[in-house]
N, C-alpha and C positions, 0 to 999 in steps of 0.2 A: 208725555203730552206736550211738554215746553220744547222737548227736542224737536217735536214736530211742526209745532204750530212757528218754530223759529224758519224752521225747511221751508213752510209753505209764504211765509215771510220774505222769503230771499229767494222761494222760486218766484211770484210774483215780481220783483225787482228788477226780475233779470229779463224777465217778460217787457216790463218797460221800459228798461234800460233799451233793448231790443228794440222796440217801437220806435223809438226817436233817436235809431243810429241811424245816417243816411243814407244805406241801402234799404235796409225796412221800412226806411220812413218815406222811401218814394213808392214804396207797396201801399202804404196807408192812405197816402195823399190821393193814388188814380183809386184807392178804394172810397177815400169820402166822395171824390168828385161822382165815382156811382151810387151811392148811398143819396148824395144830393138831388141828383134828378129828379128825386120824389119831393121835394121840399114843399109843392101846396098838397102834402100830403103828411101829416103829423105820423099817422100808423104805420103807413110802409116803409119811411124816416127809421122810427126806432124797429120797426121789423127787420128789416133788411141790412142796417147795422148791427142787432142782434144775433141773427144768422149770419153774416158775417164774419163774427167773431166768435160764433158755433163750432164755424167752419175752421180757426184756427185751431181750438179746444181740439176738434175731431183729428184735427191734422198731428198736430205734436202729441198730443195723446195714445194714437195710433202708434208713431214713429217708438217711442219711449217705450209700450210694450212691447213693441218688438225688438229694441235695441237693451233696454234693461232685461227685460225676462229671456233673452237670447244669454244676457253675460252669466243673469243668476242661475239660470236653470244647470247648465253645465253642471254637474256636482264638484269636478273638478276644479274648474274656472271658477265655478263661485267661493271655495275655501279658500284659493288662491288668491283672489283680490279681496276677501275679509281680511287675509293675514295680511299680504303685501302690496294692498292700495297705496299706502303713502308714501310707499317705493318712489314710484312712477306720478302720484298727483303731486307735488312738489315741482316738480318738473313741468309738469305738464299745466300747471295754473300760473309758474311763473312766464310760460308761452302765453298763453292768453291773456295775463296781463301785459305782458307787453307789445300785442296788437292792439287792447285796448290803446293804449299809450301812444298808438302810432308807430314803436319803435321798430316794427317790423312791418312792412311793407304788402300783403298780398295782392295779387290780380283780383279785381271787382269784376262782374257784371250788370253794373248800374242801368238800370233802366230795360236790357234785354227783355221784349216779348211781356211789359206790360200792358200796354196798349191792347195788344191786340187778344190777351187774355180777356182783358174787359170787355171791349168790344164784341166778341166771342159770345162772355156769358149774359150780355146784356139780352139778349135773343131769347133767355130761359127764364127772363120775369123776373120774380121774388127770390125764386130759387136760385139763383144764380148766385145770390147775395154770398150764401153758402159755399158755394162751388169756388167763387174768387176767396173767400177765405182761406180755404184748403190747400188751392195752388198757390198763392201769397205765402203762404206759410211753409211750403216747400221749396220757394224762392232762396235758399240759403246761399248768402253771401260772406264774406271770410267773419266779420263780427260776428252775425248773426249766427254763423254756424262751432265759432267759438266761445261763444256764450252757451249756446246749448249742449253742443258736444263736448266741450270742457269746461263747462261748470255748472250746467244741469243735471248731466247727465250723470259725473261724480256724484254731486248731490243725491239723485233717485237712487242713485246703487248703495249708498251707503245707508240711508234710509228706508232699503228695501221697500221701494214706490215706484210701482213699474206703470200706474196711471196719473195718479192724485199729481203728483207735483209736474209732471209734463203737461196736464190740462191744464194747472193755474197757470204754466208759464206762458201759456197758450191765452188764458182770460187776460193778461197785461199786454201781451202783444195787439192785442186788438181794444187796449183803451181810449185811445186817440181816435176813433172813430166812431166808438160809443159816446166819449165825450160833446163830439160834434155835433151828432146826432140831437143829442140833449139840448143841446144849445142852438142847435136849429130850429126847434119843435118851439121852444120856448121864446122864444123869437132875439135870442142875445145876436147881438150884429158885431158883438168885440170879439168874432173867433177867431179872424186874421191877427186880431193883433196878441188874440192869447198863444194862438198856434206858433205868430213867432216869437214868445218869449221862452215857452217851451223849445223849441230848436234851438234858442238862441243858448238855452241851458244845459243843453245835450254834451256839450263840448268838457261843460267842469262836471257832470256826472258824471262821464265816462272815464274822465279823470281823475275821479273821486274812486270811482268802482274798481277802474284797472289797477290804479295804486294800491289797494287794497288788498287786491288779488294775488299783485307780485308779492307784496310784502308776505300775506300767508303763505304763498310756495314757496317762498325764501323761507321762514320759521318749518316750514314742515319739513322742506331737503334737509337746513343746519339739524334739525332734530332726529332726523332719518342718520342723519349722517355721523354727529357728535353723540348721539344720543344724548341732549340737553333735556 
């Protein structure tokens, strides 16, 4: 149970780490700006932020099933990455940490085809709210998508959780605009200035997280390796 509730600890995290990387977090931002629209409106505020962030759940949830229960179900593959996961995660988290870190470089496509995502769903009312979730969330950019594909997705497999932790990670991605929401209804007017202290913080979490990251791939290659 501790093993678990540690999982959904640290899928959460990574969910928000996510949200306030700056490719996600330009997802989030044309997401409050749709979420706002509704502002003399308290219910469709937290509705449509809600379903929005439904929409991420349903998205990484989806993907996770079929990416974890693709790896486990193999009878083969799955005995094979029981015994010799930490082969290959060692390796493969000390990469991720070091994008985290910046110290590797990939091609972004910052901004591509949000606009006109919104734009789009705004035509489909409440439900839409939804819909930009789902696509937002399939938006993956080099962070976002090595956060989840290397180091969620580690995480669910070895956990054997081929939904539970790709939906939390999915409930933290979409905080920042339930946040809002909250904060709109209630009438706090300090959101710009909280939103950028959060962004502003983004910068030593990620460098909190990625160091982190390296350093466990480093302990798990040396261990792999020396057998320490």
């Amino acid at each position: 149970m501790n093993t678990l509730l540690i999982a959904i600890g640290s899928s959460l995290w990574l969910g928000i780490l996510t949200s306030i990387s700056p490719c996600p977090l330009a997802t989030n931002i044309a997401a409050i700006s749709y979420v706002g629209r509704h502002a003399g409106n308290s219910g469709l505020v937290l509705a449509s932020s809600a379903l929005y962030t439904l929409g991420r759940v349903v998205a990484y949830a989806v993907l996770g099933v079929l990416v974890v229960a693709s790896l486990l179900s193999a009878p083969g593959l799955s005995v094979w990455l029981q015994k010799n996961m930490n082969l290959f995660l060692g390796p493969f988290l000390i990469l991720v940490g070091m994008i985290l870190l910046e110290l590797i470089e990939l091609p972004t496509l910052k901004g591509i085809g949000l606009n006109w995502a919104k734009t789009r769903v705004e035509k489909l009312g409440l439900a839409g709210s939804g819909l930009l979730g789902i696509l937002f969330a399939m938006s993956f950019c080099p962070v976002s998508a090595a956060l989840f594909f290397g180091s969620l997705v580690p995480l669910a497999i070895t956990n054997e959780s081929k939904m539970l932790l790709p939906a939390v990670y999915g409930v933290g991605t979409g905080i920042p605009v339930l946040i809002f929401a909250v904060m709109l209804v209630f009438g706090k007017n300090s959101f710009g200035k909280f939103f950028g202290q959060v962004t502003g913080a983004e910068k030593w979490l990620r460098a909190i997280t990625g160091t982190s990251v390296l350093l466990v791939g480093v302990y798990i290659t040396l261990q792999q390796v020396y057998h320490v």
